[in-house]
Structure formats: C-alpha cells, structure tokens
N, C-alpha and C positions, 0 to 999 in steps of 0.2 A: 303277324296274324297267325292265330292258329289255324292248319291245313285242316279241311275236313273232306272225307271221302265215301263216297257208298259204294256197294259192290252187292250183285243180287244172283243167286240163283248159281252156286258153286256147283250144287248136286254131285259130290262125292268126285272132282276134278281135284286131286290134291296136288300134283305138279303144275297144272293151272295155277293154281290157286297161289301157291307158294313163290312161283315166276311174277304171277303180279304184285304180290307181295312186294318182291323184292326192287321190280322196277318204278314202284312208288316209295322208295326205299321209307318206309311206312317209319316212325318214329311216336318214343313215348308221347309225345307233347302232342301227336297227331289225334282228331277222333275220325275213327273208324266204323261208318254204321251199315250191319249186316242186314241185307230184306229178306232173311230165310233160304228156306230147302238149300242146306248144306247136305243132304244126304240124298238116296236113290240116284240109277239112272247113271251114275261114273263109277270109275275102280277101287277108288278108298274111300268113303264115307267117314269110316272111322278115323284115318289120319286127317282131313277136315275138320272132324269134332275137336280131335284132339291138339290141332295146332288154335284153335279157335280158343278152348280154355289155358292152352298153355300162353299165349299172350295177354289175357286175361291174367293168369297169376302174376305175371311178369311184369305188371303194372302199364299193360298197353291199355290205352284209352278206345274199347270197344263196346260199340253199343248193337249188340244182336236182336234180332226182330225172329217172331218164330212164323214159319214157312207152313203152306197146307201140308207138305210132304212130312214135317214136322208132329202137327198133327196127326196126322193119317196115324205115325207110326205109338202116337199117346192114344189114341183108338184103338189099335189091335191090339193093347196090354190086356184087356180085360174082355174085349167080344172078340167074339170066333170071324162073324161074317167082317168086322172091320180090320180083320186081320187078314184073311182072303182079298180084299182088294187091298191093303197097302202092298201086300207079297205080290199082286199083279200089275203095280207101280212101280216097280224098283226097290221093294222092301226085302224081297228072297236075296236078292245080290246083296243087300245091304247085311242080312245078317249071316249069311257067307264070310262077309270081311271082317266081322266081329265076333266070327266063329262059334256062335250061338245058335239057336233055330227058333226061338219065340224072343220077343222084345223083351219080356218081363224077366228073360235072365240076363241082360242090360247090366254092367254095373249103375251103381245106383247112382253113381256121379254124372252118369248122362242122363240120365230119368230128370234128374232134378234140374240141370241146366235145361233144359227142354222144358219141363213144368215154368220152369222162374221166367220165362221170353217175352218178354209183351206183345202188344199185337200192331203198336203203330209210336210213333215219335214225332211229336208235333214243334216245330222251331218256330223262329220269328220268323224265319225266310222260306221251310220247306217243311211238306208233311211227307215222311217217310212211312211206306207200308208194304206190305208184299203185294196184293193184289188189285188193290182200288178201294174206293170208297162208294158208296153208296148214295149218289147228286140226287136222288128224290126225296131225300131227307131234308127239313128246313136247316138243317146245318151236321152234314156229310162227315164232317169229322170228328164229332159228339155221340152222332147216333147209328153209324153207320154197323151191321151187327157182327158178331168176331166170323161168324161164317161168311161171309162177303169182305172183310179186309184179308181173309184169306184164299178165297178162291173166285171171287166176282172178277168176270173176264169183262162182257159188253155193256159200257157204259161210256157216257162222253162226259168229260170233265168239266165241270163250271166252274171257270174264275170266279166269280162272283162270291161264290159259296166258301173261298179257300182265301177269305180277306186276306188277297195281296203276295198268300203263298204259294210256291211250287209242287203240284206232286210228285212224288218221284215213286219208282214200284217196279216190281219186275215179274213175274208170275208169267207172262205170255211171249213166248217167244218171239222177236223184234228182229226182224236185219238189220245189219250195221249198219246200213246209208239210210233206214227210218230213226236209228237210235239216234242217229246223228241231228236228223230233222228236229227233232224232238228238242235238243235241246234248247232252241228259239222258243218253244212253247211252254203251258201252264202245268203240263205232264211230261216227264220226261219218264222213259222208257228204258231198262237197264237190260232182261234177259234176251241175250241172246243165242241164247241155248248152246251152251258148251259143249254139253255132251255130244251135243249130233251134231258133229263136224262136218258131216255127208253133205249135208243141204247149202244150197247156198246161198250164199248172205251170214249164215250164223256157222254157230262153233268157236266162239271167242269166249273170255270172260272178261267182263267189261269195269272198269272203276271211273266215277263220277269224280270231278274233283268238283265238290259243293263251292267253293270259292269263286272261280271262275269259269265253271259250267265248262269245261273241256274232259274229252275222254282219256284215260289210258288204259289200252287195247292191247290184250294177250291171247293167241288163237292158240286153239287146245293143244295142250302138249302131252296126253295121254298117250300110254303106250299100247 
C-alpha cells in the first residue's frame, strides 16, 4: 500500500521540518499532503519553500495546500494596508530571510507556487484543508468559501455532511494529548504550534500517517 501522510503548519521551522522529514523516512512512491503556512513565525521560511519545491522537482509525490499565512503574504504584493498586517504576522521576519523588503521582489518562482495551491483535497476517506469547512452549508465541502477553508477557527464538524469522510486541518493550535484524541474522531487536528515551544502542550511538528491514523511527533528543533 501506498503510505500517505499529512503534515500542517511548518511556519518557517526548517530543521523541524527536515528531522521529520527524515524520521518518516518519506519516499518517492509516498504521497505527502501539505495543510499550508510554510512560512512566518520560524527562522527559515525560505529554506521550507525551498526544500518543498526541491522535492517537488525530484519527483516526490507532494500535494501542498495554500495556508491563510500564504495568502496574507499574496495580499501584500499589491495593497499597502495587506501588507502592514501580514509584516505584523510574521511577514517582516519572513522577508528578512529572503533578504528582500516587499513580497513583490519575490523571485517569481515562489509567486507562482503560491498562486498554483489549491485550497482543499478531497479523498474517498479524508478532506484535507487548512482551516475548516463551513458545516452551515448543505454540503461544506462544495461550498464552503476560500476565506473560511483558510481561516475559519469555530465550528463543529458534521459527520453527516463529510459522507463517511475524515477532516483533517490544522490552522489552530492543538496540544499534543487533544491531537491525539482527535484521532478517534471525524476531525482530526494537526497544528500544534511549532514555533511556540514555550507553551505547553505544543511546539512539536506533527505528521498524520493517513493509513493508519497514528502520529509521528518531532519537537521543535530550532535554534
């Protein structure tokens, strides 16, 4: 069987990122599905991006999802005030490590992997999204709108509406012993905030094995 694995909410943790990598010792034949914000809020955003399309060229089987932090920072290419708050999200540090001071001097090659992201991935078993779906909708995963599969925090899941599938999402910071509950249920819950290793409960970065619904758990190894 082919292994499948989700992983959400990197936000610029690239030694993180890399160690879990390795401890899922991740292979071509594996698919890999990203729930966004690879970038803000950790130390390399940019070496994130870039290990992200270099498996991509390399013929790894990755399917990335674009994150509201994602957005945010395709927002400040062109308005002033959407630039102002992604720089007070995590977007200042981010283009610090890209050595840049506005998005829109970006090479163009992350402009466009950004633009190309879709906003959600629907299986026979599980819908993948970053932030949630929209349950007041007669069917949540059709209509649910790209502003809320990107940043909609409270809402309670209906099985009913997800004929028979898992959500899976990561956008809200989770403790490890909720992530873990989670996995019996119809939502499972991925971020648990890597970057803020202070707090407890979180600072890990988390990978789904979709197969058999177990975690494997790397706590932040930033320096």
């Amino acid at each position: 069987m082919i292994r499948r694995f989700a992983i959400a909410d990197i936000h610029g943790c690239a030694a993180t990122f890399a160690a879990l990598l390795a401890k899922i010792n991740l292979q071509r034949r594996d698919t890999l599905y990203l729930l966004g914000d690879y970038i803000d809020r950790g130390p390399d955003s940019k070496w994130v991006l870039d290990r992200i399309l270099e498996l991509i060229g390399e013929g790894f089987d990755l399917k990335p999802l674009l994150g509201n932090h994602e957005q945010l920072l395709l927002d400040a290419l062109s308005d002033q005030a959407a630039f102002s708050i992604w720089k007070g999200n995590g977007g200042y540090e981010t283009l610090q490590q890209f050595g840049v001071n506005h998005p829109a001097k970006l090479p163009n090659c992350y402009i466009d992997f950004l633009i190309s992201l879709p906003l959600i991935y629907v299986l026979e078993d599980f819908v993948l999204v970053h932030a949630g779906l929209d349950f007041r909708k007669g069917d949540p995963i059709a209509e649910t709108a790209a502003k809320d599969l990107l940043w909609v925090r409270d809402y309670r899941c209906d099985a009913q509406k997800l004929a028979g599938r898992t959500l899976i999402t990561g956008h809200s910071m989770t403790p490890l012993f909720a992530i873990r509950e989670s996995l019996a249920t119809n939502h499972i819950k991925l971020d648990n905030g890597c970057y803020d290793n202070g707090e407890m409960g979180q600072g890990a970065l988390v990978a789904l094995d979709l197969n058999n619904r177990e975690l494997v758990v790397v706590q932040n190894m930033e320096k």
